[in-house]
C-alpha positions in Angstrom: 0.0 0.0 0.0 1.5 3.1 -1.0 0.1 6.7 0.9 0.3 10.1 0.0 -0.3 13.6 1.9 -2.9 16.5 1.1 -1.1 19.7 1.1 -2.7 23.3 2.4 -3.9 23.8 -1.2 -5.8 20.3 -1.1 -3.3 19.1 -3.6 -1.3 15.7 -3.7 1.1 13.8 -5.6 0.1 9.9 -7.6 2.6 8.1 -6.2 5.0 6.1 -9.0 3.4 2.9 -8.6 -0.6 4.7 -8.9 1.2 6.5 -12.3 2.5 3.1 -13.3 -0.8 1.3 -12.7 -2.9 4.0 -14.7 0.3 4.3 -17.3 0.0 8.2 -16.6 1.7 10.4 -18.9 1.6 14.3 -18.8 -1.6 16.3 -19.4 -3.7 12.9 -18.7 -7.0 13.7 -16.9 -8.5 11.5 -13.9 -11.8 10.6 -12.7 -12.8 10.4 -9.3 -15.5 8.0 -8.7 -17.4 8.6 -5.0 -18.0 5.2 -3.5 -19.5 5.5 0.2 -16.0 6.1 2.0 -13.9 5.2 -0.8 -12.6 7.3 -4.4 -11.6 5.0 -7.1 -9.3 7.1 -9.1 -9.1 6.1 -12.9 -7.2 7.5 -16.0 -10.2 9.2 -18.2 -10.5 7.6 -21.7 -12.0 9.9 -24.6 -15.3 8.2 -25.4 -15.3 6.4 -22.4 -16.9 6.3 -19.1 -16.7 10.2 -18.8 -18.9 10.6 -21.9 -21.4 8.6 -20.6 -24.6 10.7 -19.3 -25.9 7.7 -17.4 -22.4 7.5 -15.4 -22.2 11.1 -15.1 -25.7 12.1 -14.0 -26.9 9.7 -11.2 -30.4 10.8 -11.5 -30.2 9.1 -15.0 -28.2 5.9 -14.1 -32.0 3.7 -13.7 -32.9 0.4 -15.8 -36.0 2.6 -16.8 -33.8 5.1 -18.1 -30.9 3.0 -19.9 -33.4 0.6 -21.3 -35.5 4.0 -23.0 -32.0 5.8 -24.0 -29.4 3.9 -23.8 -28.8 3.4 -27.2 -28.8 7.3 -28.6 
């Protein structure tokens, strides 16, 4: 397990291993995905899970809603 500290600015640093894992290079974006106590951080993909509207917009993420647009 590998840790890291928050600064005054609410900034911190991926450790190497965390830029390794993701293969991070410069000017990559990440997503931070809210699970109860958790953040699962993830290297965003274009026209991946960031373009998604029912990943984005919780109100949205329903069977009801993905069977009636999921496909557009």
């Amino acid at each position: 397990m590998t840790t890291s500290k928050l600064t005054s600015k609410a900034q911190t640093t991926v450790p190497q291993s965390g830029r390794a894992a993701l293969r991070l290079e410069l000017g990559d974006e990440l997503l931070y995905e809210i699970a109860g106590e958790r953040v699962i951080l993830t290297k965003v993909r274009r026209g991946g899970k960031t373009d998604d509207p029912f990943r984005t917009f919780t109100e949205w993420n329903s069977e009801v809603n993905t069977k009636a647009y999921g496909k557009l």
